[in-house]
C-alpha positions as CSV (number, residue, x, y, z in Angstrom):
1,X,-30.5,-37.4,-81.0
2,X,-27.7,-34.8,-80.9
3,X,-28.6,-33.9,-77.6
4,X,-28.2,-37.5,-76.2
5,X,-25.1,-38.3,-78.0
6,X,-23.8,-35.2,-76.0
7,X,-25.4,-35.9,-72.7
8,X,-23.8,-39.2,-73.0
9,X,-20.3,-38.3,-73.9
10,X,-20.9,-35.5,-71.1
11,X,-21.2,-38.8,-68.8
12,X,-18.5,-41.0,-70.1
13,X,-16.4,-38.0,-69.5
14,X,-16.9,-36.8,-66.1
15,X,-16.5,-41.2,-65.3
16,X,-13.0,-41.5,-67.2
17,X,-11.7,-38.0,-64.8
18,X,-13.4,-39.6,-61.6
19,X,-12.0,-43.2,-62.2
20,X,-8.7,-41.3,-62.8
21,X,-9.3,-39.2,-60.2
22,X,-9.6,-42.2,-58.0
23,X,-6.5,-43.8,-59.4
24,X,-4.3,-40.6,-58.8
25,X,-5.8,-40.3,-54.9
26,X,-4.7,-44.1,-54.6
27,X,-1.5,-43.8,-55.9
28,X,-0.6,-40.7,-53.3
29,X,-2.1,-42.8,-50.6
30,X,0.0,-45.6,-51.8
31,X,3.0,-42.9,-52.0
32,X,2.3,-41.2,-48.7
33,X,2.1,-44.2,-47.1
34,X,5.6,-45.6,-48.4
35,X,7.1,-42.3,-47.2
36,X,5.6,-42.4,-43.8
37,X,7.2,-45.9,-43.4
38,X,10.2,-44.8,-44.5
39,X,10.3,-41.7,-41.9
40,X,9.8,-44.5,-39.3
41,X,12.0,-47.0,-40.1
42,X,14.9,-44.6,-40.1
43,X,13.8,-43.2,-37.0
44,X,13.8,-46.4,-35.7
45,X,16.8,-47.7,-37.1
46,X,18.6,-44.1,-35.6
47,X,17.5,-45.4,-32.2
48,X,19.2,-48.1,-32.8
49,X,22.3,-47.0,-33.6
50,X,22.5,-44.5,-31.3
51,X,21.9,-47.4,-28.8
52,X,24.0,-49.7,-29.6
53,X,26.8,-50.6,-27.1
54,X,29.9,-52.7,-26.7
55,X,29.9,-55.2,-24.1
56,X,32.9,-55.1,-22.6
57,X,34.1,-58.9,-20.1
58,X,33.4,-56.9,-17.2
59,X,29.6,-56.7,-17.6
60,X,29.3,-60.5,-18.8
61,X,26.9,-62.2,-15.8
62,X,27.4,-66.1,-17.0
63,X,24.3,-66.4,-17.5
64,X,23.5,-69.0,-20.7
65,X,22.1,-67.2,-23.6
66,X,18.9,-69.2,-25.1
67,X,19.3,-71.3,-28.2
68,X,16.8,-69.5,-29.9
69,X,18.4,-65.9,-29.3
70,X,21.7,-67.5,-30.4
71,X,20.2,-68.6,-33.5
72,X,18.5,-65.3,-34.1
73,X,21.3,-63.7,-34.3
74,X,22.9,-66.2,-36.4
75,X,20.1,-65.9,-39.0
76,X,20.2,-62.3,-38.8
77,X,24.4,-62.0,-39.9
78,X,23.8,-64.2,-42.4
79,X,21.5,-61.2,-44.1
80,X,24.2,-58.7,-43.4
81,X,26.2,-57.0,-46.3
82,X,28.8,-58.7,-48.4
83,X,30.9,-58.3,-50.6
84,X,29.4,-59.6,-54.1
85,X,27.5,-61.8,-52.6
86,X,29.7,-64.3,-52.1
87,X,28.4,-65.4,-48.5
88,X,31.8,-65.6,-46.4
89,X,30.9,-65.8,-43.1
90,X,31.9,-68.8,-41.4
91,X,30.3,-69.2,-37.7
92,X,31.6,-71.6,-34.9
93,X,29.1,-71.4,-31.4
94,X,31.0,-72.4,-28.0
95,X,29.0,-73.4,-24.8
96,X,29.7,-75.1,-22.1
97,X,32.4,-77.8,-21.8
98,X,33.2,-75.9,-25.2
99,X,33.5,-72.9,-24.1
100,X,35.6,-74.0,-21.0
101,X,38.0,-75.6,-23.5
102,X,38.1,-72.4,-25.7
103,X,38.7,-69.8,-22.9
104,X,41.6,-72.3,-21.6
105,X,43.1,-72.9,-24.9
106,X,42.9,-68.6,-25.1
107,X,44.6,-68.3,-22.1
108,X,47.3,-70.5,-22.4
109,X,48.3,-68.8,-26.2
110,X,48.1,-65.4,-24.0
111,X,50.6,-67.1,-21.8
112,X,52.5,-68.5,-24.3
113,X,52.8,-65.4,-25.9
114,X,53.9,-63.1,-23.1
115,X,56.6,-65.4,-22.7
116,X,57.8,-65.1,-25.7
117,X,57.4,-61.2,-25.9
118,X,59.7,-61.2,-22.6
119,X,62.4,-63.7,-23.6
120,X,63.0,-61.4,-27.1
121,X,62.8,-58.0,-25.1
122,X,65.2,-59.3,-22.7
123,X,68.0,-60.6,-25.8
124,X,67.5,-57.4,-27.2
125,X,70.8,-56.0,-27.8
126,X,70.8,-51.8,-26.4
């Protein structure tokens, strides 16, 4: 009687360190996993910094942007930081006759304000 007692707490034993076992080699799967991810995403977010660039006028091509990338990118500033959450960004998206009428207006405040700049260097007093 003893002797089973013992052979059976022997077994319910060497089951609770094998289902903990198991446990333990899951959760450092789980954990080794979650850093490997990490390791990637910052290599790839590194890639993209490092190549990201400014597009200066000179390399714009006229051709029209798709709707969908436009609203892509939309979506995607609306996740970007903030300051307590307060959601401030206000977008406004210009094409075509739009867009004629925005670059016009532009250039006529550039104008407008050369102007200006030259009249008050010239009444300068030296």
């Amino acid at each position: 009687m003893i002797v089973n007692r013992l052979v059976t707490f022997k077994t319910d034993v060497l089951d609770l360190i094998y289902s903990v076992t198991l446990v333990l080699i899951n959760q450092l799967i789980v954990i080794t996993l979650f850093f490997i991810s990490m390791v990637i995403f910052t290599e790839q977010f590194n890639t993209l910094v490092k190549s990201r660039r400014s597009t200066k006028p000179r390399l714009f091509n006229g051709k029209k942007i798709a709707d969908e990338i436009i609203w892509q990118i939309l979506e995607n500033a609306n996740w970007a930081p903030n300051h307590g959450l307060t959601q401030p960004w206000r977008y406004k998206v210009f094409a075509d006759s739009g867009l004629t009428k925005l670059a016009e207006f532009q250039a006529n405040l550039y104008q407008k304000s050369l102007r200006q700049k030259n009249l008050s260097l010239r009444n300068t007093p030296e």
